[in-house]
C-alpha positions in Angstrom: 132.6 122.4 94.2 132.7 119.3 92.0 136.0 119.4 89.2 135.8 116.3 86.2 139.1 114.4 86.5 140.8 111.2 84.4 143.6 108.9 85.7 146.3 108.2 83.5 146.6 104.9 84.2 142.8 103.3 83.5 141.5 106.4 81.8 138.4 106.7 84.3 136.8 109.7 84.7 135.7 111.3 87.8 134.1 114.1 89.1 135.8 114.5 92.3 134.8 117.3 95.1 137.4 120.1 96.1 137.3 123.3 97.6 137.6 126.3 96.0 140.5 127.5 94.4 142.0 130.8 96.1 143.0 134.1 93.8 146.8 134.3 94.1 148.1 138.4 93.0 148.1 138.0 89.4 144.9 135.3 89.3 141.2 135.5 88.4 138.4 133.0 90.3 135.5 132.2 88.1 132.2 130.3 88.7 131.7 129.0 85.7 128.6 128.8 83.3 129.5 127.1 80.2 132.6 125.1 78.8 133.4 123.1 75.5 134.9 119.9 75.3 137.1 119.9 72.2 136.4 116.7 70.6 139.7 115.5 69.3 142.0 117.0 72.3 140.5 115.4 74.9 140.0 112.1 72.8 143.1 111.7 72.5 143.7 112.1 76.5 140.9 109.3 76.9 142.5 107.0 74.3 146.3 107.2 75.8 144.6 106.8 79.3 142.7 103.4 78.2 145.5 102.2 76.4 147.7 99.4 77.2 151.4 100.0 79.7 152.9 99.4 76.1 150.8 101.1 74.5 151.5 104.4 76.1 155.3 103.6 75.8 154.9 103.5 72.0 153.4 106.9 72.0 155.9 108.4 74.6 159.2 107.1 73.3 161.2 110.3 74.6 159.8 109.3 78.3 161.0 105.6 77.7 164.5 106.9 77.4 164.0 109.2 80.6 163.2 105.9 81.8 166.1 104.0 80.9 168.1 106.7 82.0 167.0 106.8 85.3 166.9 103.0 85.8 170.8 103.1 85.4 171.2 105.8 87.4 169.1 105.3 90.3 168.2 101.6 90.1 165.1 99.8 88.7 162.8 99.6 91.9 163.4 103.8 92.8 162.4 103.9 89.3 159.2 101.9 89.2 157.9 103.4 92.0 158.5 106.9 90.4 156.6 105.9 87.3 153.8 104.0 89.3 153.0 107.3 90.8 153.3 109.4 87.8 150.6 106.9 86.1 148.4 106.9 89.2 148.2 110.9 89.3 145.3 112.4 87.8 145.0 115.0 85.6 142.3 117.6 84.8 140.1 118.0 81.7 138.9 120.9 79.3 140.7 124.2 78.6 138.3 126.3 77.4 135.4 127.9 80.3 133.1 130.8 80.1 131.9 132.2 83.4 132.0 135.3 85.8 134.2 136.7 88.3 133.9 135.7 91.6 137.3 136.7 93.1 140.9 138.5 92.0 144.3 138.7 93.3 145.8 141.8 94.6 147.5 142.6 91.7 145.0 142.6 88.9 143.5 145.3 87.9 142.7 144.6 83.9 139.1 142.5 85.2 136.6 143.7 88.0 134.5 141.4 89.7 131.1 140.1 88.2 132.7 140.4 84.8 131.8 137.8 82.5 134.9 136.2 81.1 136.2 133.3 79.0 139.3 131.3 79.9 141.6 128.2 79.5 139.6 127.3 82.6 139.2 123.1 82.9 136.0 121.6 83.5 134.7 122.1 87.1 132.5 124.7 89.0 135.0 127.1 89.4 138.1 127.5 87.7 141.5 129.9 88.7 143.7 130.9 86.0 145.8 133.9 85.2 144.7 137.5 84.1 146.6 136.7 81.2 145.4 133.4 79.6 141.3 135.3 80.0 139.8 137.8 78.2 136.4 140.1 78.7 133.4 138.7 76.3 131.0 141.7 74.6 127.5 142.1 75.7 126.1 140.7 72.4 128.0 137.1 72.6 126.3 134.2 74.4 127.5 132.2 76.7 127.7 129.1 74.6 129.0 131.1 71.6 132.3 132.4 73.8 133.0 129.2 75.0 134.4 128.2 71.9 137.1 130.7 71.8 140.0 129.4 73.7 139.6 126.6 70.6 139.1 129.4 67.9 142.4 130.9 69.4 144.3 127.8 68.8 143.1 127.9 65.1 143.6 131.4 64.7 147.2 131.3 65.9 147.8 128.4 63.4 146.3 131.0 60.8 148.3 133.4 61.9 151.1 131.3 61.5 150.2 130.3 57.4 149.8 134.1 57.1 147.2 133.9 54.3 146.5 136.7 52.1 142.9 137.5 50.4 142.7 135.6 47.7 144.7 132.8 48.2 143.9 129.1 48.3 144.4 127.5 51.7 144.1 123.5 52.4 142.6 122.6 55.9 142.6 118.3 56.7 140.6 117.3 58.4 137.2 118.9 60.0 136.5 118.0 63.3 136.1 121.5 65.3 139.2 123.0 64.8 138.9 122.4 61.2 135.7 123.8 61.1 136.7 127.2 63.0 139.7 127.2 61.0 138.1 127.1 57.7 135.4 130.0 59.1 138.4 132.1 60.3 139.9 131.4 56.3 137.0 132.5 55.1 136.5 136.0 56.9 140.0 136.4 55.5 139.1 136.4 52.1 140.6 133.1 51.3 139.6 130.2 48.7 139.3 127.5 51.4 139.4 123.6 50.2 139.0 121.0 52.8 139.1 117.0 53.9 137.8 114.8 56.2 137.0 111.1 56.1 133.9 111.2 57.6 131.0 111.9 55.3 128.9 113.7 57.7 131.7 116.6 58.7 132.2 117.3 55.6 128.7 117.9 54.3 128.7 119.9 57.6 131.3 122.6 56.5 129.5 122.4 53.0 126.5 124.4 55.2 128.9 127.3 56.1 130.0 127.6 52.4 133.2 125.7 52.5 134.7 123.7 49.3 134.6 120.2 51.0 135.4 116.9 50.0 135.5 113.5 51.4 139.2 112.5 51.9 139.8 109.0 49.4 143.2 108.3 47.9 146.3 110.1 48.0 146.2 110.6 44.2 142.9 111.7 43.9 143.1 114.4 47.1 146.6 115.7 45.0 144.5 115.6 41.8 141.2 117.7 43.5 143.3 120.4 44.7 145.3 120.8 41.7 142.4 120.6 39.8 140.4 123.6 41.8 143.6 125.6 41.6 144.6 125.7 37.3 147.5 123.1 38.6 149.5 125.6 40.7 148.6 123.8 44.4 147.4 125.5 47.4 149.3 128.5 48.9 149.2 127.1 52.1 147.7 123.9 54.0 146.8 124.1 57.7 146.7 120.2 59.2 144.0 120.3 61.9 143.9 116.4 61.6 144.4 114.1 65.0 145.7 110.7 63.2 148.6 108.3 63.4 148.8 108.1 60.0 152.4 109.0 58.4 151.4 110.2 54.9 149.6 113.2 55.9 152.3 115.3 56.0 153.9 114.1 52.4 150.2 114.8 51.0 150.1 117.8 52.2 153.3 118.8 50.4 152.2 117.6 47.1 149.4 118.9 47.0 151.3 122.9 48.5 152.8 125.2 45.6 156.4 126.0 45.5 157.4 128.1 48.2 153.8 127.1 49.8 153.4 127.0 53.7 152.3 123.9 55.7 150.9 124.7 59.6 150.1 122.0 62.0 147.7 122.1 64.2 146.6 119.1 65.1 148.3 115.8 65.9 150.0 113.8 63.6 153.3 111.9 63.1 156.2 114.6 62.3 158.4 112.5 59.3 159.0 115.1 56.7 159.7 114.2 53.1 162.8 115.8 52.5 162.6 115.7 48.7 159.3 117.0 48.4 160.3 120.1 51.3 163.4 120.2 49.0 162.4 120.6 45.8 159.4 123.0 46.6 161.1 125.1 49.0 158.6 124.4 51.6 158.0 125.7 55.3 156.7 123.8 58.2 155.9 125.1 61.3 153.9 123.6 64.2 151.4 126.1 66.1 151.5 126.3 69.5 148.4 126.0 71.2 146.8 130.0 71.8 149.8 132.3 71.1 152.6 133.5 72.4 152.6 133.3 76.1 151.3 129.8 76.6 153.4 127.7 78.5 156.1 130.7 79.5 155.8 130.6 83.5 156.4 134.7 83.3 153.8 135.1 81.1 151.3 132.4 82.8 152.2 134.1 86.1 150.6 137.3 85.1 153.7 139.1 83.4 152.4 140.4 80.1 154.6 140.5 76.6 154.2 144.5 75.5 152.4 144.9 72.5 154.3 146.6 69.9 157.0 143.8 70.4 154.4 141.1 70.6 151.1 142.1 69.0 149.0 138.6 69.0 149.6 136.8 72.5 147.1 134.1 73.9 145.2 136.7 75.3 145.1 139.4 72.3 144.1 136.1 70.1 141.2 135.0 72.6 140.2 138.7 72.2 140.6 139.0 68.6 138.2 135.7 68.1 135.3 137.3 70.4 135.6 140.3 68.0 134.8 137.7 64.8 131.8 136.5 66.9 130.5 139.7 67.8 130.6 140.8 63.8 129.2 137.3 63.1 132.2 136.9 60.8 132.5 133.3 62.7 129.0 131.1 63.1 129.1 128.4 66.3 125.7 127.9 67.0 125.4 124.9 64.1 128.5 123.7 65.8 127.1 122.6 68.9 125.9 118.9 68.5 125.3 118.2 71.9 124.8 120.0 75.7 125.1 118.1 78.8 124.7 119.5 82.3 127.9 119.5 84.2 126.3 116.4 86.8 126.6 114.1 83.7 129.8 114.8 82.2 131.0 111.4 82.2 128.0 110.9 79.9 129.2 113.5 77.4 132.5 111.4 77.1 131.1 107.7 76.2 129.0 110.3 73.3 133.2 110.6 72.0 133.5 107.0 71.9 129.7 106.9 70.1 129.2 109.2 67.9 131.0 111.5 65.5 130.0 115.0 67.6 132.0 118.6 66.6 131.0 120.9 69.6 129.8 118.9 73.1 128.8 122.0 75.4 128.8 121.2 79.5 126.4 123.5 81.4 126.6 124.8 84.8 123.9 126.1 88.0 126.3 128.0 89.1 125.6 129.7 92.7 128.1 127.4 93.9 129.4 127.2 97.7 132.7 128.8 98.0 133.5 126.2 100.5 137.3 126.6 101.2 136.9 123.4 102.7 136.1 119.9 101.8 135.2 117.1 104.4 136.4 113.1 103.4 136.4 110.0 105.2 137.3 110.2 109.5 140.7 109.3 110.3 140.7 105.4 111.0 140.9 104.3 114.6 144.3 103.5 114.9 145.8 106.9 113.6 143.1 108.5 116.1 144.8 106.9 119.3 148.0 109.0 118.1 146.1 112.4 117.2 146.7 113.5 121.3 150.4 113.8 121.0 150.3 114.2 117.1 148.7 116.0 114.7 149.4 116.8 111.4 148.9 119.8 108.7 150.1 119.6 105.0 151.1 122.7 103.0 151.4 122.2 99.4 151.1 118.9 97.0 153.4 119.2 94.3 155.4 115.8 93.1 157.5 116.0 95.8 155.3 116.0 98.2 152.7 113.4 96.2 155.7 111.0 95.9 157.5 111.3 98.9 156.5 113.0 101.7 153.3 112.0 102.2 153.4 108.3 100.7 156.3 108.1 104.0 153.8 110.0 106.2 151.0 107.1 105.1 153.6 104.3 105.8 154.4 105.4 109.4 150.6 105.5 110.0 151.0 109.5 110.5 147.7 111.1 111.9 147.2 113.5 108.9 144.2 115.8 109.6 144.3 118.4 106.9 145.8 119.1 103.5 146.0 122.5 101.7 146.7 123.7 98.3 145.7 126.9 96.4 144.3 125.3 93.6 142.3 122.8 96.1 141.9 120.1 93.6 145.4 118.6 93.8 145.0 118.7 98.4 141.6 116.6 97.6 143.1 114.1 95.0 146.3 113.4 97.5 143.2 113.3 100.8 141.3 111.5 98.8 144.8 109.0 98.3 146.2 109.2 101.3 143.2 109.0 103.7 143.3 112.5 105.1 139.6 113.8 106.1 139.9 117.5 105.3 141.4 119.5 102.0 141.1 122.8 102.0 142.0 125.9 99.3 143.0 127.8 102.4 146.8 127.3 103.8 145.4 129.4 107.0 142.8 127.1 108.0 146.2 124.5 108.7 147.8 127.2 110.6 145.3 128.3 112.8 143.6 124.7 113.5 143.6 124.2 117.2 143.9 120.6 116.6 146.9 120.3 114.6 150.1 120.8 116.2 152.7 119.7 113.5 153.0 121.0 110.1 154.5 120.0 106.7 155.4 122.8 104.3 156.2 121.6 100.4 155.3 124.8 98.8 157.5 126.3 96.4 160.8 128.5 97.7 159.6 132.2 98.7 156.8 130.9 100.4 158.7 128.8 102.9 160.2 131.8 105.5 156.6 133.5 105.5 154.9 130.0 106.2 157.3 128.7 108.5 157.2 131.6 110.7 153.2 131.8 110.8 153.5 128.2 111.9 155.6 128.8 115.0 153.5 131.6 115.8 150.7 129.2 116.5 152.7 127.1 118.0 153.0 124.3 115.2 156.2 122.1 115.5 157.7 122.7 111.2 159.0 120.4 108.8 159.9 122.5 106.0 161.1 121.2 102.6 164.5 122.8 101.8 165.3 126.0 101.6 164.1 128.0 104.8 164.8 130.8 102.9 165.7 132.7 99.5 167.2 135.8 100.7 169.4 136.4 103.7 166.6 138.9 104.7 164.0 136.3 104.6 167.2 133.6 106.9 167.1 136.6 109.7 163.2 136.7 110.2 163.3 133.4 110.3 165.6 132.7 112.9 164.2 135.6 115.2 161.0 133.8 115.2 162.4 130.3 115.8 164.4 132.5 118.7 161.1 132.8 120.3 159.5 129.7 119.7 162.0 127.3 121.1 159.9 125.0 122.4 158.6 124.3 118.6 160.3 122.1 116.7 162.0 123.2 113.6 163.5 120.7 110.8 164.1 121.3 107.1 164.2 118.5 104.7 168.1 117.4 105.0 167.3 113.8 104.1 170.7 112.6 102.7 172.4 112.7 106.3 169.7 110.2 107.4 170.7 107.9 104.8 172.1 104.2 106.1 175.0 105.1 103.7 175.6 108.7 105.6 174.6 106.8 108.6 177.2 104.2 108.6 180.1 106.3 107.3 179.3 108.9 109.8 180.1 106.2 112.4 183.2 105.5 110.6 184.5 108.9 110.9 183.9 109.3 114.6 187.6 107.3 114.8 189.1 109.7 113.6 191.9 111.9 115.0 192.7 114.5 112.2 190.7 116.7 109.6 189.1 115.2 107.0 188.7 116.3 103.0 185.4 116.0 101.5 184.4 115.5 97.6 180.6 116.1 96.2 179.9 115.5 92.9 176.4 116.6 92.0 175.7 115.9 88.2 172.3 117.8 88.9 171.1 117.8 85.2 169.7 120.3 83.0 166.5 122.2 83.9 164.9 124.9 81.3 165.7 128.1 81.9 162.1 129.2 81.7 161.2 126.7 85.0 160.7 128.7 88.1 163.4 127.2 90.3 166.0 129.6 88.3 163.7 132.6 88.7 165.7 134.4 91.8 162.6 135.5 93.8 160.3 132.9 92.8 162.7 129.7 93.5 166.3 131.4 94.7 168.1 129.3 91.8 169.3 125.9 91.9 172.5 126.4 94.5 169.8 127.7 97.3 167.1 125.7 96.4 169.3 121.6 96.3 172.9 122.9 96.6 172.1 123.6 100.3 171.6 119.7 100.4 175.3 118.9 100.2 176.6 121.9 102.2 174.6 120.5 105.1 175.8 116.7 104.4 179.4 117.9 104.4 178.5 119.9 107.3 177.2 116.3 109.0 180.3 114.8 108.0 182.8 117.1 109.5 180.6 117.9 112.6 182.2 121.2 112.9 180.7 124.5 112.1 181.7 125.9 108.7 184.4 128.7 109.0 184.4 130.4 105.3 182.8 129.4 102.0 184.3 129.7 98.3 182.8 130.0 95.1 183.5 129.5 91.3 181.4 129.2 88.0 181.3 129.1 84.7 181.3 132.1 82.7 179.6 132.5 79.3 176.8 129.7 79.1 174.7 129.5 76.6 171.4 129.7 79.7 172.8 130.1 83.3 176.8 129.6 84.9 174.4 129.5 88.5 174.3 125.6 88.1 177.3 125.3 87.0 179.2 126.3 90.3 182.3 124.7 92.6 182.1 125.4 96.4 185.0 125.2 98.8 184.1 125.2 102.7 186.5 125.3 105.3 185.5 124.3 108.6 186.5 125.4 112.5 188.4 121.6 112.6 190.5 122.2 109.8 188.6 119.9 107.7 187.3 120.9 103.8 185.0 120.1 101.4 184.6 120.5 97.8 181.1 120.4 96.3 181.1 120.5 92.4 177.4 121.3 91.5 177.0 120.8 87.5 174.0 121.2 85.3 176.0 120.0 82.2 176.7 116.8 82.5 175.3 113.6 80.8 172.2 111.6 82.4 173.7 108.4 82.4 176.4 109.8 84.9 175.6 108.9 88.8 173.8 111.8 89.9 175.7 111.8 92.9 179.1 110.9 94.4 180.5 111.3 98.0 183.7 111.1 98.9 185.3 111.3 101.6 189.4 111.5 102.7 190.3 110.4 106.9 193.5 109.1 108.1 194.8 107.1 105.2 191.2 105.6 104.5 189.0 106.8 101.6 185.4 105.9 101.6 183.0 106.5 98.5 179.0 106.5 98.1 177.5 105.6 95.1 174.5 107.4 94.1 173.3 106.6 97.7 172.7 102.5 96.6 176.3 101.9 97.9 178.7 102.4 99.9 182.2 101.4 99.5 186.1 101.8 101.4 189.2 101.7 100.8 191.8 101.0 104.0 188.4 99.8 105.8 186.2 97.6 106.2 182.7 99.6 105.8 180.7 98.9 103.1 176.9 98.9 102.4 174.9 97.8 99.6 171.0 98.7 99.1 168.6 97.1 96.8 167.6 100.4 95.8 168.7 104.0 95.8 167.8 105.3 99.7 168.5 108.8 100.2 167.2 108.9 103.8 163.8 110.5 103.6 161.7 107.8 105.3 164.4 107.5 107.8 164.3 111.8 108.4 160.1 111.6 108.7 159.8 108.6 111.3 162.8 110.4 113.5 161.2 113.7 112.7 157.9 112.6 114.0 159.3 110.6 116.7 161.2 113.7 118.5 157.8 115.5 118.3 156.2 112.9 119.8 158.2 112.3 122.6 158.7 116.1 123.2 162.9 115.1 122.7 165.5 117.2 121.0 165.2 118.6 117.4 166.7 115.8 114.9 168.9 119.0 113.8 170.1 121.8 116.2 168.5 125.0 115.1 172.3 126.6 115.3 172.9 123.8 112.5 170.4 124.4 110.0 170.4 128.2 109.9 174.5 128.1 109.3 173.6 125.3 106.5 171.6 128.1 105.4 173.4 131.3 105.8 176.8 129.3 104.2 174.4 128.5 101.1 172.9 132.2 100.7 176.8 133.3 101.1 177.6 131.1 97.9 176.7 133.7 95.2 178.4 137.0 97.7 181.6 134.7 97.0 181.8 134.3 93.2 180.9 138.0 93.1 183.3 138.7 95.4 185.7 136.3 94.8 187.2 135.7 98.0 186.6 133.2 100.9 183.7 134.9 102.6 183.5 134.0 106.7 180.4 133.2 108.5 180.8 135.0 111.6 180.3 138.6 110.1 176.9 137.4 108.8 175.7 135.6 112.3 175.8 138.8 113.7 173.9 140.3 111.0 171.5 137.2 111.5 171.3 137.7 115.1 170.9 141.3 115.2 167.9 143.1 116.4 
């Protein structure tokens, strides 16, 4: 199937081939017939993409400070690179896609197959999105007429929002498509609707559907209309569906509102509110967020719906509520529709944007597309051929992780990669496509089962590792695996009985830091030592939303399982002595979560200790992270892995940039495949890394020192 992408960095568009997307549980898979470009949305997405480095900064000025931040912290080149790859990632286009079902996930029962349906689906052939963010279209609406509803649901929420009563006087600015389906949506309310635009021709457009329009002019003279249309009270309310840079917007808007009016924003516009004016009025001001409630929760976007008496209008229920408008022909589109494009030339439609003045641009589909799980690009070159006999690779999952790290290493080393999967199939053939791999596939089983490929790379997300990781020694794949193996200690034991039977494969999980020249050399230094040694890890990890799936406890095991295990294993490497017990404290009484916000104590068989303070509330200029380590009247100290310093020795190490060892872990990693030599890490090791770091959260509930040995045999038990 063919998907329209644009690259942040130049702003080209592309229609790119990828396989089709697979129907995860809660997940609908539609071949689409029809979608609508919203004009000043995805304007503004070509605009930031042509504009200059600077240019973008200007209009990003929270991401500049992330920036600056992160230069201190982890050094300017690390940082480049970061932002280089960011900028060189593509992104899709369109969000709102009328088509018909052509698969489901197990789990959804709301839809049946060969339903026709409209979603926040992007542009491409077929589109996967969740049950909830789709909603059934009646028999009497067309094709073209639906697709404009994920964009009527944005205006309808802002509506929603102003809470307009029949009768009153509402104010919509500008009247590009949203404003035009806002002002409709007014209307079948029973309100008095007034409206601007600057351009001439939209607003003797809305003058056809019965709207009071006027040409924007002076700030004055737009005060002066409304006051005059409304026996010098001002409007009740003013929905902003405007995209402009222009900073008096929002001060018209109040001057022109009643006391105690209502101001929505809908569109795009600078956010510098005239305290006086808000002041002396009693004003409100509230942005609408795209569709309704739901949009951008993860729980609600992964198929978990909000009950209706507690939530009545969600995404879904507003997509639904618009169809019913255009089923009673309370809403009119058809006069919206300025242009139609087949899909082949949707680069066209976009240089009509840059052209022309259009309202509704409509992209039409064959549809009967190939469900082709697989897409074919260019051969391997010659030299990674010569290495595909003792070598051959499988990629599982390209999130940024993966696109930055993983398999930009993987290129370096000249890896033979043969195949890269994702679910969604357009981000495995944007990194083949990048990386030079010849196959993408929608279809993680078409990696596992390959004949061809004996080594895999799994970077999905958490609760899929244990499941894929198993599957992959049961075909005999050799596994690198992104940390964690596992969420649960049920997940740990299947695990380990399968890499119990496999021991020929090769097993390794993603433990970069200990491959670090700064772990590197100060492991050295430790060999001379004759007694225990104590061990400090400061981890000032950073806040992370509550709402992002690495906190959820089944989706992403929390933030000790899913990077705490990183520092458990490099105190482990350190000590080089199996952990004995583990400790645990946290807060108690945070405003989100304590979880990332937790102290660990180990103890090891050696004698030796380590103390690994894992904190989510610290500032972002702090080092991320601090090692330090205590041996026989010597104290040594990395820096944020760029340095390594000691104190009663003579080690030290200084980078030019922050190295955390993982380019060091993938050329070793692939090297002890290749040459058929020992793991890099002992299995023993990493599944006691492992069963230490599930045993983390049993302590704090406990509160006692819980020992390992009870849980081996638990691990090892039939």
């Amino acid at each position: 199937m063919k998907q329209l992408i644009q690259y942040f960095r130049t702003g080209e568009l592309e229609l790119i081939d990828a396989p089709a997307p697979k129907a995860p549980p809660q997940s609908l898979v539609i071949e689409s017939r029809r979608s609508l470009i919203s004009v000043g949305t995805e304007k503004m997405m070509l605009d930031f993409g042509k504009a200059s480095y600077l240019a973008k900064a200007k209009q990003q000025p929270d991401r500049v400070k992330q920036v600056l931040d992160k230069i201190k912290t982890e050094g300017l080149i690390s940082t480049a690179q970061a932002v280089w790859n960011k900028l060189n990632e593509p992104t899709h286009l369109g969000y709102s896609n009328v088509g018909v079902i052509v698969d489901k996930g197990q789990l959804v029962d709301q839809f049946e197959i060969g339903q026709r349906v409209v979603s926040n689906g992007p542009h491409a052939e077929m589109v996967r999105v969740p049950w909830t963010l789709a909603a059934a279209i009646p028999d009497s609406v067309s094709d073209e007429a639906a697709s404009f509803t994920v964009a009527g649901s944005i205006c309808l929420e802002g509506v929603r929002l102003a809470n307009p009563t029949i009768g009153e006087t509402v104010v919509v600015v500008g009247l590009g498509l949203l404003g035009q389906l806002t002002a409709q949506i007014l209307q079948a309310n029973g309100c008095h609707v007034l409206a601007f635009d600057v351009i001439k021709e939209k607003v003797e457009f809305a003058k056809t559907f019965g709207i009071e329009a006027a040409q924007s002019k002076s700030i004055p003279e737009n005060i002066e209309y409304v006051l005059g249309k409304t026996n010098g009270l001002g409007a009740d309310a003013v929905i902003i569906t405007a995209s402009t840079a222009s900073e008096d917007v929002l001060s018209q808007c109040a001057l022109m509102s009643r006391k105690r009016g209502r101001i929505v924003l809908i569109g795009v516009i600078p956010i510098t509110v005239p305290r006086n004016l808000f002041y002396e009025k009693e004003l409100t001001f509230q942005v609408s967020s795209a569709y309704g409630p739901g949009r951008y929760d993860p729980q609600y976007e992964g198929g978990n719906d909000y009950p209706l008496p507690y939530v009545r209008w969600t995404a879904k229920r507003n997509m639904e509520a618009f169809l019913f408008l255009l089923e009673q022909k309370k809403i009119h589109v058809d006069r919206l529709i300025t242009h139609r494009f087949p899909f082949e030339q949707a680069v066209k439609a976009y240089e009509t944007i840059e052209k022309e003045n259009p309202i509704g641009i409509i992209l039409e589909y064959q549809g009967q597309v190939k469900r082709d799980s697989m897409v074919h690009f260019q051969p391997l070159p010659d030299k990674a051929k010569q290495k595909v006999d003792k070598l051959s690779i499988g990629f599982i999952g390209v999130g940024n992780f993966a696109k930055s790290m993983l398999l930009p290493h993987l290129k370096k080393l000249g890896a033979p990669l043969q195949m890269v999967a994702s679910s969604d199939g357009l981000s495995a053939s944007v990194a083949a496509k990048k990386f030079g791999i010849p196959k993408a596939t929608s279809d993680h089983n078409l990696v596992l089962q390959d004949p061809e490929i004996n080594t895999v790379f799994i970077s999905t997300r958490h609760d899929s590792h244990a499941r894929l990781v198993i599957q992959a020694l049961q075909n005999n794949k050799h596994v690198f695996v992104e940390k964690p193996l596992a969420v649960t200690l049920e997940q740990l034991k299947e695990v380990y009985q399968a890499a119990k039977q496999y021991p020929e494969q090769h097993l390794m999980v993603g433990f970069n830091r200990r491959f670090s020249p700064f772990s590197q050399k100060l492991k050295r230094a430790l060999e001379e030592r004759g007694n225990p040694i104590s061990i400090i890890i400061t981890v000032n990890a950073g806040y992370i939303p509550q709402e992002h799936w690495v906190h959820d406890p089944v989706m992403g095991g929390g933030r000790i399982i899913g990077e705490g295990c990183h520092f458990i294993d490099l105190a482990r490497f350190f000590v080089g002595a199996s952990i004995k017990t583990v400790q645990a404290l946290s807060t108690h009484g945070h405003s989100e979560t304590d979880e990332d916000k937790t102290m660990i104590l180990l103890s090891f068989e050696d004698g030796s200790q380590a103390c690994i303070h894992y904190l989510a509330n610290g500032h972002a200029r702090f080092p991320k992270e601090r090692v330090e380590v205590f041996s026989s009247q010597r104290v040594f100290q990395i820096d944020n892995f760029k340095s390594l310093v000691s104190y009663g020795s003579p080690v030290k190490e200084t980078g030019l940039k922050q190295d955390k060892g993982h380019f060091q872990e993938i050329k070793r990693f692939l090297e002890s495949v290749e040459k058929s030599g020992q793991p890099l890490i002992p299995a023993e090791e990493l599944f006691e890394v492992h069963l230490a770091t599930l045993l983390v959260e049993q302590a704090k509930i406990e509160q006692k020192a819980m020992s390992l040995s009870a849980y081996w045999k638990e691990l090892d038990s039939n």
